[in-house]
Residue, then its C-alpha position, 0 to 999 in steps of 0.5 A: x831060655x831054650x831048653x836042653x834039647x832045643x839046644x842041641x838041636x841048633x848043635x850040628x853033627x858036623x860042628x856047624x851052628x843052625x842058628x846062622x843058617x839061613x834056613x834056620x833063620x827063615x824058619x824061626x823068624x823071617x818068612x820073606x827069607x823063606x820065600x826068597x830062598x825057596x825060589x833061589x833054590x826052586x822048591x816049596x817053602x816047605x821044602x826049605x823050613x829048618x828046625x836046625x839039625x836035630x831038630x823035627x824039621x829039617x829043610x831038604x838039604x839036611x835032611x839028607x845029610x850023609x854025616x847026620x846018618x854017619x852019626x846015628x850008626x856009629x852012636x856019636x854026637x859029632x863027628x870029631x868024636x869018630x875014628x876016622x875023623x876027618x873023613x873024606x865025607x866031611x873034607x869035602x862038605x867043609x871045603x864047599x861053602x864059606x859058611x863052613x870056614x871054621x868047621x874045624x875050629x868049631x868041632x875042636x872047640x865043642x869035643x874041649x868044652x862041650x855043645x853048651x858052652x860052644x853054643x854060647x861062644x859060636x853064637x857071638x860070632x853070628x851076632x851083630x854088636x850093634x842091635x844083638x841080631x843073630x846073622x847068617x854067614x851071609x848076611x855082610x849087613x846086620x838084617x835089623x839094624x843094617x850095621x856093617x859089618x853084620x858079625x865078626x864071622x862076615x868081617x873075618x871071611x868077607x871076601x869068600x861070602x862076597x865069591x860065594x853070593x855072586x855064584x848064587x847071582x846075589 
């Protein structure tokens, strides 16, 4: 059982769920996967590792984060706590990748019933009902036991998945 803060961590300020990130993935368990996406992305697997948002190491793209910093300076947790939710900020990052699909969703389900129990929701829709695994957004196949489709989240938003890897020539 992960503890409190290591939970949290894999709770994103803008409602996603680190533990379906490809990074986050590739980090934890799947060093291939590391080096597959530091190529794809042309940069060090240093620069890719991801302990999830909160977490010590965050890869370059997140660490970055505008809305994790929005967070810090305004004393809140997630973004659906501020008063000026939905902000431009987060308008655009949602609109910008299928992974983000339910962001709304998600951040509605977390300020009802809190990190803990969202977590425990939002983790079934990345899991793989044949073998248990824990899928990214991406993974249209089950990356251990190769069922098809790899979660209820890649059935649901197939055709955006399938538009966003052939932009990414996959």
């Amino acid at each position: 059982m992960k503890s409190l803060k290591e939970q949290k961590a894999i709770a994103a300020v803008c409602g996603l769920y680190c533990g379906a990130c490809s990074a986050y993935i590739a980090t934890k368990e799947d060093p291939a996967r590391l080096t597959q996406l530091a190529g794809m992305f042309g940069c060090s697997e240093e620069d890719v590792k991801c302990h999830g948002c909160r977490g010590d190491i965050r890869g370059s793209y997140c660490s970055q984060c505008r809305m994790v910093q929005c967070a810090e300076e305004r004393g809140i947790d997630f973004c659906s706590q501020c008063s000026e939710y939905p902000c431009d900020v987060i308008k655009e990052f949602q609109a910008q990748a299928p992974h983000r699909n339910e962001l709304w969703e998600d951040l509605a389900r977390i300020r009802e019933v809190g990190y803990e129990k969202w977590l425990e929701e939002v983790k079934e829709k990345y899991t793989c009902s044949d073998c248990g695994t824990v899928n990214s957004a991406y993974d249209l196949v089950c990356r251990k036991c190769g069922a098809d489709p790899s979660s209820e989240y890649t059935k649901k938003h197939k055709d955006s998945i399938i538009s966003a890897l052939t932009m990414f020539g996959k």
